[in-house]
C-alpha positions as CSV (number, residue, x, y, z in Angstrom):
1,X,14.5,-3.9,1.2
2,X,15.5,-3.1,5.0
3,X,19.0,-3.3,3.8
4,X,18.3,0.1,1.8
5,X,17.8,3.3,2.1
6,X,15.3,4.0,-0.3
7,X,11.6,3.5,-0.1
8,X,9.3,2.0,-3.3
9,X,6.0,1.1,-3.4
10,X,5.3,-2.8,-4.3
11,X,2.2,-3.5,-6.9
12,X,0.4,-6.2,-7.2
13,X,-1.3,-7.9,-9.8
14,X,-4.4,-8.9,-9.0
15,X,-7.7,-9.7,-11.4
16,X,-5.6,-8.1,-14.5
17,X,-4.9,-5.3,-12.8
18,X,-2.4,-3.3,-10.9
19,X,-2.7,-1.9,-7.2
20,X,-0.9,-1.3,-4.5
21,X,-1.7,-2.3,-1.2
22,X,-1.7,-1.0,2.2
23,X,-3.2,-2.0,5.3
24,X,-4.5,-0.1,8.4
25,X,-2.2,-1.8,10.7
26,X,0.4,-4.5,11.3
27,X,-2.0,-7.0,12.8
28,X,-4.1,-6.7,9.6
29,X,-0.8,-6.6,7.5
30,X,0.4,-10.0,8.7
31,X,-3.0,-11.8,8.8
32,X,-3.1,-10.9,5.4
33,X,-0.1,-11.4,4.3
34,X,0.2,-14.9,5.5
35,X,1.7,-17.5,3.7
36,X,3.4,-15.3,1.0
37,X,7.1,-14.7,2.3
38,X,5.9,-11.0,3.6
39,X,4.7,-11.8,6.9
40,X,6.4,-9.4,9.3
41,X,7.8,-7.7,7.0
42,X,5.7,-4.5,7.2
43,X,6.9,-0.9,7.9
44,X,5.0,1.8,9.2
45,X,5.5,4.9,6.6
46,X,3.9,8.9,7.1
47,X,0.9,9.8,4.8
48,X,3.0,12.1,2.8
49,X,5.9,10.2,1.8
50,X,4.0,7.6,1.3
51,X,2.1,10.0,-1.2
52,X,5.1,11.0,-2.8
53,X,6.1,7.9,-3.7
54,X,2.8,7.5,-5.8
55,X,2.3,7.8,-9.4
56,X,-1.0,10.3,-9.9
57,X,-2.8,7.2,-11.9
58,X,-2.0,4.5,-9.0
59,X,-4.8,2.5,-7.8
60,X,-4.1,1.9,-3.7
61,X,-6.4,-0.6,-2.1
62,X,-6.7,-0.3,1.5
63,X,-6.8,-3.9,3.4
64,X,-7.2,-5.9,-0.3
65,X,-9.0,-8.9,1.3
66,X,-11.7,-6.6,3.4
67,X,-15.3,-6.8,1.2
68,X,-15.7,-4.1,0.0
69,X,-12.1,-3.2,0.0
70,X,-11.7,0.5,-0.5
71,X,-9.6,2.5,-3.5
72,X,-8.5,5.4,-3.8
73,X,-6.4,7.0,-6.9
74,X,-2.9,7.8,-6.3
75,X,-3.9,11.6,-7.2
76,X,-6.6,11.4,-4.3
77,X,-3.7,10.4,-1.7
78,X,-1.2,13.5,-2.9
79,X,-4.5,16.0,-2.8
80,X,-5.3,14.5,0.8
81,X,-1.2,14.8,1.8
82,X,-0.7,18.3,1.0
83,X,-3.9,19.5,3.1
């Protein structure tokens, strides 16, 4: 919500299961996003607040609709933030 000042991270549910995604960049963000009310809706956020916001047992999918996408563990992302 632009209209706040708070960030949160938005799951989805996806396969009976729960992930959170995030996407490389904003062209990739809007191609896949397309259709769902989110287009252009994306905002750029730093590694480690975006960490922070993460619960240790998240699962974050980076670009969902890539094959293979790639995971990584919320708990992964806070190690990799602190460095």
């Amino acid at each position: 919500d632009r209209g706040r000042n708070r960030l949160a991270v938005l799951p989805f549910n996806q396969n009976e299961r729960s992930f959170i995604p995030v996407f490389s960049d904003r062209k990739t963000f809007d191609v896949e996003a397309y259709g769902t009310g989110f287009e252009n809706k994306a905002i750029a956020v730093a590694g480690k607040t975006f960490a922070s916001l993460l619960d240790e047992d998240a699962i974050v999918v980076l670009n969902p609709g890539d094959r293979p996408a790639i995971e990584f563990k919320g708990s992964e992302l806070k190690a990799i933030a602190v460095r």
